[in-house]
C-alpha positions as a printed NumPy array, in Angstrom:
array([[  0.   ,   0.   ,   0.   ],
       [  1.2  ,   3.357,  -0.82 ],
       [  2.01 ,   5.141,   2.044],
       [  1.533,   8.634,   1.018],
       [ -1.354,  10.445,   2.893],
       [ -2.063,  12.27 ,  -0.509],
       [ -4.475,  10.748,  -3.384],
       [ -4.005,  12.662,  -6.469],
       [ -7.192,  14.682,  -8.331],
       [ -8.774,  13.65 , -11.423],
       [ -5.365,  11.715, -11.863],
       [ -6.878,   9.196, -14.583],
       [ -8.538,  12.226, -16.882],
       [ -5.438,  14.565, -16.105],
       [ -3.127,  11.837, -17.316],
       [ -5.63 ,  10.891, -20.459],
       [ -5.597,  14.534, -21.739],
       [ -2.17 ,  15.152, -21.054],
       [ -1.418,  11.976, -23.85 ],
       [  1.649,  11.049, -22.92 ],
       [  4.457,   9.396, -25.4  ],
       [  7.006,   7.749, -24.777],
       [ 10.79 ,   9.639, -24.944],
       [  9.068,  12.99 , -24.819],
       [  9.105,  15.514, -22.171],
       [  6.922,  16.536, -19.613],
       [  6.191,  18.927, -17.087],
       [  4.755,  19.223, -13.638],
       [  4.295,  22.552, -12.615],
       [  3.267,  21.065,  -9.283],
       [  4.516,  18.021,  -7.844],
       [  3.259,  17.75 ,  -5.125],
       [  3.695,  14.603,  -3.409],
       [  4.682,  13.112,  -6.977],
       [  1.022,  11.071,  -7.778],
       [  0.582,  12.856, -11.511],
       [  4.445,  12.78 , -12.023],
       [  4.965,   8.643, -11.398],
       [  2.256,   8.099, -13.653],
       [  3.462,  10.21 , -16.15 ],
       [  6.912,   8.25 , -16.028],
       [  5.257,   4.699, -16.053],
       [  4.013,   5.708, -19.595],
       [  7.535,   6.573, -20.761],
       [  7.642,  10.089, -20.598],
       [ 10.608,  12.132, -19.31 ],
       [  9.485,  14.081, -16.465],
       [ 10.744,  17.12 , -15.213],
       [  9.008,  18.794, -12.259],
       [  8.68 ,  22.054, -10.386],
       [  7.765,  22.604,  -7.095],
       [  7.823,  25.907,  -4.286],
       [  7.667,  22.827,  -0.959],
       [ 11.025,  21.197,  -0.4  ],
       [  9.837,  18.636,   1.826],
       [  7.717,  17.722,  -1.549],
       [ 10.063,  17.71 ,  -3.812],
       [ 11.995,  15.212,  -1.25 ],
       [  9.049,  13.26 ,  -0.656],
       [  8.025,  13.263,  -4.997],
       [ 11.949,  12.039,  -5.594],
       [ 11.428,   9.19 ,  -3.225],
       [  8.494,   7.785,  -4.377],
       [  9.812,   8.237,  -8.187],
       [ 12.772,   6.369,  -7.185],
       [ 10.976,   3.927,  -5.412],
       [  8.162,   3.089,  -8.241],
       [  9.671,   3.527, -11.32 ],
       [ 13.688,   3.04 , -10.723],
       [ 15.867,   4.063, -14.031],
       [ 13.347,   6.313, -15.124],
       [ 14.11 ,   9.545, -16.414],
       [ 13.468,  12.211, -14.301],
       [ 14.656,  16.358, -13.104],
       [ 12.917,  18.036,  -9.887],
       [ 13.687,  21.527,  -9.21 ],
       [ 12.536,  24.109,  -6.542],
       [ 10.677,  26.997,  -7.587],
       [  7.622,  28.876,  -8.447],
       [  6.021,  28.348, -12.047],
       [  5.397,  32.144, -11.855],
       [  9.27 ,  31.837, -13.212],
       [  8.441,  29.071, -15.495],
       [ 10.857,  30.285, -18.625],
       [ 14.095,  31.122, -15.748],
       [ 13.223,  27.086, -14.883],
       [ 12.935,  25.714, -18.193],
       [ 16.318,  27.447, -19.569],
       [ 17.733,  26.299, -16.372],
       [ 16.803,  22.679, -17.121],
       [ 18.199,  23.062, -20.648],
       [ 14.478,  22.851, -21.854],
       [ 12.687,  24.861, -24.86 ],
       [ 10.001,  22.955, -26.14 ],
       [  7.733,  21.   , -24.15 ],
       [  5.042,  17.868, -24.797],
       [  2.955,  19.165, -22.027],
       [  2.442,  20.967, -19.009],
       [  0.451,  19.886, -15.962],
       [ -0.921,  22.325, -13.32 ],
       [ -2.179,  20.911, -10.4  ],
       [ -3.282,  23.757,  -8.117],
       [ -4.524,  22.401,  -4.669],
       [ -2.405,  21.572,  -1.853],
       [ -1.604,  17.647,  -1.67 ],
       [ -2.846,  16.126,   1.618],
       [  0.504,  16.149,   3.043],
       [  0.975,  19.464,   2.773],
       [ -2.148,  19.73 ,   4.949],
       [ -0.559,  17.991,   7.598],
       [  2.773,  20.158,   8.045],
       [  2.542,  21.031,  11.3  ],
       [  4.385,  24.272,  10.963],
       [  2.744,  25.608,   7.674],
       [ -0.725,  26.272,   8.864],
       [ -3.146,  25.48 ,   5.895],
       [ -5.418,  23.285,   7.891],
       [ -7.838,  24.195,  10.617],
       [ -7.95 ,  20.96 ,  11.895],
       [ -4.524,  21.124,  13.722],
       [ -3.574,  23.3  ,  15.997],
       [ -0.475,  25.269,  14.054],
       [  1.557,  28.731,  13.753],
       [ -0.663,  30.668,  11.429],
       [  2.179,  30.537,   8.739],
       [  0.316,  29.678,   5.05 ],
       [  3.517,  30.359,   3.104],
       [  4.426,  27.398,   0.896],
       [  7.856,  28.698,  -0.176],
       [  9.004,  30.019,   3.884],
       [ 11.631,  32.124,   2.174],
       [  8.296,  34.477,   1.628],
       [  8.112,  37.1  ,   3.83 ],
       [  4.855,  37.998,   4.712],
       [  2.18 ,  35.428,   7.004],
       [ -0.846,  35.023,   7.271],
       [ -0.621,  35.768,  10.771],
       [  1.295,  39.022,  10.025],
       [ -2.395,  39.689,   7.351],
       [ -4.53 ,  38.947,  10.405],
       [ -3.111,  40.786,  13.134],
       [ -1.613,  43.552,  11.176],
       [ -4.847,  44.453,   8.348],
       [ -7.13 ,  46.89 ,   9.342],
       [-11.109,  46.121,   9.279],
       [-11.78 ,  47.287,   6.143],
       [ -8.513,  45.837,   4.494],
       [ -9.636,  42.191,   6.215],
       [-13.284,  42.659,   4.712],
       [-12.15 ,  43.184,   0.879],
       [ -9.167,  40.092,   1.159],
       [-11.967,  37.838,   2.711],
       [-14.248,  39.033,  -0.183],
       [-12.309,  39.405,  -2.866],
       [ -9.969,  35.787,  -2.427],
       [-12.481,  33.952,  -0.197],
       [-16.053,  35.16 ,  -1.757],
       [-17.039,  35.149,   1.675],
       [-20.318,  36.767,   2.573],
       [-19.736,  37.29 ,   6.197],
       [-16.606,  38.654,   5.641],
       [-17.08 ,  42.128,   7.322],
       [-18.548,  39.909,  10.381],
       [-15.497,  38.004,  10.442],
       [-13.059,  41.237,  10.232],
       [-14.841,  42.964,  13.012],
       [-14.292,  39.587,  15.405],
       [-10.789,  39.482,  14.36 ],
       [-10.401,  43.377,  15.32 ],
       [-11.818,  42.682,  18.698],
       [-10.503,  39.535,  19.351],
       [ -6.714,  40.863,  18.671],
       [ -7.206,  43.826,  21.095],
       [ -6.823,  41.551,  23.703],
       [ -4.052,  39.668,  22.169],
       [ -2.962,  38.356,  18.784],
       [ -4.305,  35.768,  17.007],
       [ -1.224,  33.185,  16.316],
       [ -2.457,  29.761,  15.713],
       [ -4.858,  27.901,  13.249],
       [ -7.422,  26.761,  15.567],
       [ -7.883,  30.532,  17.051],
       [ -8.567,  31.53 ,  13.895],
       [-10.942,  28.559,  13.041],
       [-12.474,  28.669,  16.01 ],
       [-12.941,  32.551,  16.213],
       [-14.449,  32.095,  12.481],
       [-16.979,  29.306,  13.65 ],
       [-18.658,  32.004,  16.23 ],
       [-19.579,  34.009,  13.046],
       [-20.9  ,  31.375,  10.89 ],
       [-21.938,  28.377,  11.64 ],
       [-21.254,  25.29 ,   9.621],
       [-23.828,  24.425,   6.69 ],
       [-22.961,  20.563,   5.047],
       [-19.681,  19.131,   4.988],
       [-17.737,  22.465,   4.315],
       [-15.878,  23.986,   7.602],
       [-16.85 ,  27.715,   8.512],
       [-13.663,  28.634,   8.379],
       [-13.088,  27.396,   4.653],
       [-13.151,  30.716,   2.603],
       [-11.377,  32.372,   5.234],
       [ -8.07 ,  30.105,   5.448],
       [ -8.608,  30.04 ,   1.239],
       [ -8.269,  33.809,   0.801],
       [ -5.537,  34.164,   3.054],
       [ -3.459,  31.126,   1.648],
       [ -3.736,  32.726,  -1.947],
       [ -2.637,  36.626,  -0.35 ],
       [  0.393,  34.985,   1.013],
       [  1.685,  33.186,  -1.79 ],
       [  0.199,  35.413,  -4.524],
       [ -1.624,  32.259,  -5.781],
       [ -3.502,  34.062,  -8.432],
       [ -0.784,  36.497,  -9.808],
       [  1.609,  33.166, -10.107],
       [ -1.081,  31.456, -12.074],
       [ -1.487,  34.535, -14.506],
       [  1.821,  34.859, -15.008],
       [  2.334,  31.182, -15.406],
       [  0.217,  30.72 , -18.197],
       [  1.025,  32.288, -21.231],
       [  4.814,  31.087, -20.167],
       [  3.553,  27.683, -20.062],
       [  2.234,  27.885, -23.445],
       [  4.754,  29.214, -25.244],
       [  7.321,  26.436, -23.766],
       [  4.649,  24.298, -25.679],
       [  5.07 ,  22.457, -29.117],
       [  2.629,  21.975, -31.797],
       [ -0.023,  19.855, -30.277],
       [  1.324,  19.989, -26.632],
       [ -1.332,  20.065, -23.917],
       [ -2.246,  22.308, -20.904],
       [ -4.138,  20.351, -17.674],
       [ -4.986,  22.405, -15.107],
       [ -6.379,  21.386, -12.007],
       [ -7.996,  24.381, -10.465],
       [ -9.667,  23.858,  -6.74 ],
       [-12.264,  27.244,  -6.56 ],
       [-14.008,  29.433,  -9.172],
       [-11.024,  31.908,  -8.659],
       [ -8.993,  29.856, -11.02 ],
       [-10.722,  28.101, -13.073],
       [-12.229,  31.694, -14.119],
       [ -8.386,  32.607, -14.795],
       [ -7.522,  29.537, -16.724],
       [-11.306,  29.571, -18.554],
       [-10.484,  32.821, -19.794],
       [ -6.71 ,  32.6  , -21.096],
       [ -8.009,  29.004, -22.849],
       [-10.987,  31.143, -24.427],
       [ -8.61 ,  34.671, -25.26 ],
       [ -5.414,  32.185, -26.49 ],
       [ -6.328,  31.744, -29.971],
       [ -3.568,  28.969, -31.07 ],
       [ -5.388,  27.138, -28.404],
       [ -8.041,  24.303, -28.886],
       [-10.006,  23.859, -25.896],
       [-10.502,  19.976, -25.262],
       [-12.829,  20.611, -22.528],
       [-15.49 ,  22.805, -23.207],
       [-16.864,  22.277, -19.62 ],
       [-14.818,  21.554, -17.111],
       [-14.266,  17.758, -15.992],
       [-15.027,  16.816, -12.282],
       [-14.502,  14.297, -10.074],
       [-16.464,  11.369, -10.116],
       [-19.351,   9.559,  -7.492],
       [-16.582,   6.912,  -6.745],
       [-13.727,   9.494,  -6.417],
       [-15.221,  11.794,  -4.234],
       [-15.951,   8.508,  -1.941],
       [-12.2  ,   7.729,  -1.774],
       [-11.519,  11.312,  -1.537],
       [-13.557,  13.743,  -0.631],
       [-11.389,  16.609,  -0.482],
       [-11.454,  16.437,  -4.518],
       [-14.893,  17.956,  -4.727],
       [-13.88 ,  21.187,  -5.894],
       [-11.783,  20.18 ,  -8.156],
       [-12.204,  21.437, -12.024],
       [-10.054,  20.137, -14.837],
       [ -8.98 ,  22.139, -17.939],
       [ -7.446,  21.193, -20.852],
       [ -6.334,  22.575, -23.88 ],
       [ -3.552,  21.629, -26.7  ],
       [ -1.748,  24.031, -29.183],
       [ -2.366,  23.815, -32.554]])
């Protein structure tokens, strides 16, 4: 048994649409915990990979090594906002195709120094690359009410995010908020959970992507991504909320040397979202140059 924590998204479809050959390269923008990556390998393509996480990049070069020994692969750290400095630094200028897979892997949720997940008590931290500089508990204890209210809104669509930014403004006058579970809880006395989502979801989403500039990486990603591509290479994204998918929608729809393959986006299925049920969000993308 595979004793990863992480079960990749969509892996079968991502892998289908990505039409791998044998001998030709690949990339993975995001490794991850290497699930999209060792299946791109066991069907003969070369594989290079990018990823911000060290420990993932560790963990993705183990499990290669393990599962598909002689196989020919190059892992580098670094943020696919910089995709053309990491392709001419891996000797690479065209490209078979380019996987984005834009969620955090489930071991990443279970760092217990990073502080993505609400359900353990952690540093309120959120960077993915540490050399960042700014926290997400430097955003909550530092942004004033109004500043809170538009990050909640505009990177969390949340609709009781002015509710939540006054709380956090009172709560921090007596002292500041430093760990995951103050924030989670503090969250869960505004809104109160409706189905399997946690109240605290949007919130811990919209800080994640101010931290790492999730959205300004993606946009700049993009159009470098596509022009590493050859004639017929294919784009997969894996986007995780509306944020971006709208992004990567809209560059497939404005790109015109780009045939969309999926003209709605693919989701998981019944018997995925049973194994896994953090995939639910999950929208698939694909696209291939012509």
């Amino acid at each position: 048994m595979d004793k990863y924590i992480h079960q990749s998204v969509l892996l079968k479809e991502s892998i289908d649409l990505l039409n791998i050959r044998p001998k030709k390269a690949y990339l993975d923008c995001t490794v991850g915990s290497g699930g999209h990556s060792v299946e791109i390998l066991k069907k003969g393509g070369k594989l290079y990979g990018l990823d911000v996480d060290p420990e993932a990049i560790k963990r993705a070069e183990t499990r290669i090594n393990q599962t598909c020994p002689g196989a020919f692969f190059k892992l580098k750290l670094g943020n696919f906002s910089k995709l053309k400095e990491h392709a001419q630094e891996l000797k690479l200028t065209s490209l078979s195709g380019i996987l984005m897979d834009l969620g955090l892997s489930s071991d990443q949720l279970e760092y217990k120094d990073k502080g993505f997940s609400f359900q353990i008590d952690s540093p309120l931290d959120m960077r993915a690359d540490h050399s960042l500089g700014v926290t997400a508990e430097d955003l909550v204890n530092g942004l004033s009410k109004n500043e809170l209210t538009k990050l909640f809104k505009k990177y969390g669509q949340e609709q009781y995010a002015l509710a939540i930014a006054n709380h956090i403004i009172l709560r921090r006058k007596q002292s500041p908020i430093t760990t995951t579970l103050e924030l989670a809880n503090l969250v869960s006395k505004v809104k109160k959970r409706t189905g399997v989502t946690h109240p605290a979801t949007k919130v811990f989403q919209a800080l994640r992507i101010a931290v790492n500039d999730e959205l300004n990486s993606l946009e700049t990603a993009l159009p470098q991504a596509f022009d590493l591509l050859e004639k017929n290479g294919k784009l997969v994204v894996i986007s995780f909320h509306s944020l971006e998918d709208r992004i990567v929608k809209t560059f497939i729809k404005d790109q015109p040397s780009l045939k969309n393959l999926t003209i709605k986006p693919i989701t998981p299925s019944d018997q995925e979202l049973t194994k896994n049920p953090r995939a639910r969000s999950a929208k698939l993308r694909a696209a291939t140059k012509i």
